[in-house]
C-alpha positions in Angstrom: -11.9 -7.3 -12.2 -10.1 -10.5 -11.9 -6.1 -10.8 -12.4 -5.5 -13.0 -15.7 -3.0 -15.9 -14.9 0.1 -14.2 -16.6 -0.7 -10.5 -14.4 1.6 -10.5 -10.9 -0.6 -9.9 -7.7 0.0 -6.5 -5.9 2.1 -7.5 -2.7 -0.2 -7.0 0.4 0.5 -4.0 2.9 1.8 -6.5 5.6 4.2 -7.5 2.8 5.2 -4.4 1.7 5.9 -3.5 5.5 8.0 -6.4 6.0 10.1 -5.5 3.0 10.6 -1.8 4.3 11.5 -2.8 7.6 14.0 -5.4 6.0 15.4 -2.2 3.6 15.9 0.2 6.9 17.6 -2.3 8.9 20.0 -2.7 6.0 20.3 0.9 5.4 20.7 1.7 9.6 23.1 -1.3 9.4 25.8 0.9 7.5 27.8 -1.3 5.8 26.4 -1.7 2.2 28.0 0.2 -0.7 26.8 3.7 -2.2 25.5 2.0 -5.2 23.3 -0.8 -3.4 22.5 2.1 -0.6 21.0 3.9 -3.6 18.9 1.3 -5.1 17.3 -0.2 -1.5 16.9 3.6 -0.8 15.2 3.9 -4.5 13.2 0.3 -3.6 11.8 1.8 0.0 10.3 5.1 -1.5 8.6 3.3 -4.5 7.3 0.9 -1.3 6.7 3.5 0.7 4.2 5.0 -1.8 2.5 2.2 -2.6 1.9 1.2 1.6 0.6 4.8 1.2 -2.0 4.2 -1.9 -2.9 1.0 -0.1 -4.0 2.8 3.3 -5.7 6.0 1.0 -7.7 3.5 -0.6 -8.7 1.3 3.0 -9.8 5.0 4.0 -12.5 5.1 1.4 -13.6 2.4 1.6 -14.4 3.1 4.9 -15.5 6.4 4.3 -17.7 4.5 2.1 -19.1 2.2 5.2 -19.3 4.9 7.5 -20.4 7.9 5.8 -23.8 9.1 6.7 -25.8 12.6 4.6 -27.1 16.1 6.3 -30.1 14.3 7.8 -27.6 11.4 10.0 -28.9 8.3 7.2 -26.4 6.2 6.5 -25.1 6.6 2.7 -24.4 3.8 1.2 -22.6 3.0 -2.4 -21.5 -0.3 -4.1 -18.0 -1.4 -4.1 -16.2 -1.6 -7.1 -16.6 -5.0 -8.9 -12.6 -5.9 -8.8 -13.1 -6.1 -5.1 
């Protein structure tokens, strides 16, 4: 399924892991106030989750490519069509 023209794109992993390492260094850095502490802290968990849906879903997929049934076949299955 295509993204319309008004829908954001999903940042990519490598983005997402550029923005968490940016939001630890600030954090380890220790000099930001409670309130901005918070919301990077609040900004790194919802980034942190989606870096983890992101790598669950790169695992089946593989799964996918390398799965093979009882008898050592190869098992093969379409990718969804938003791919």
């Amino acid at each position: 399924m295509a993204k319309s023209a008004r829908e954001p794109e999903e940042p990519r992993f490598d983005d997402t892991m550029t923005r968490l390492q940016e939001i630890v260094g600030k954090l380890e850095g220790g000099d930001l106030a409670l309130e901005e502490s918070l919301a990077l802290f609040e900004e790194g968990v919802g980034l942190s989750r989606r870096a983890q849906g992101i790598l669950e879903e790169a695992q089946k997929r593989i799964d996918m490519l390398l799965g093979v049934d009882a008898n050592g076949q190869a098992k093969t299955a379409p990718f969804p069509a938003d791919r």
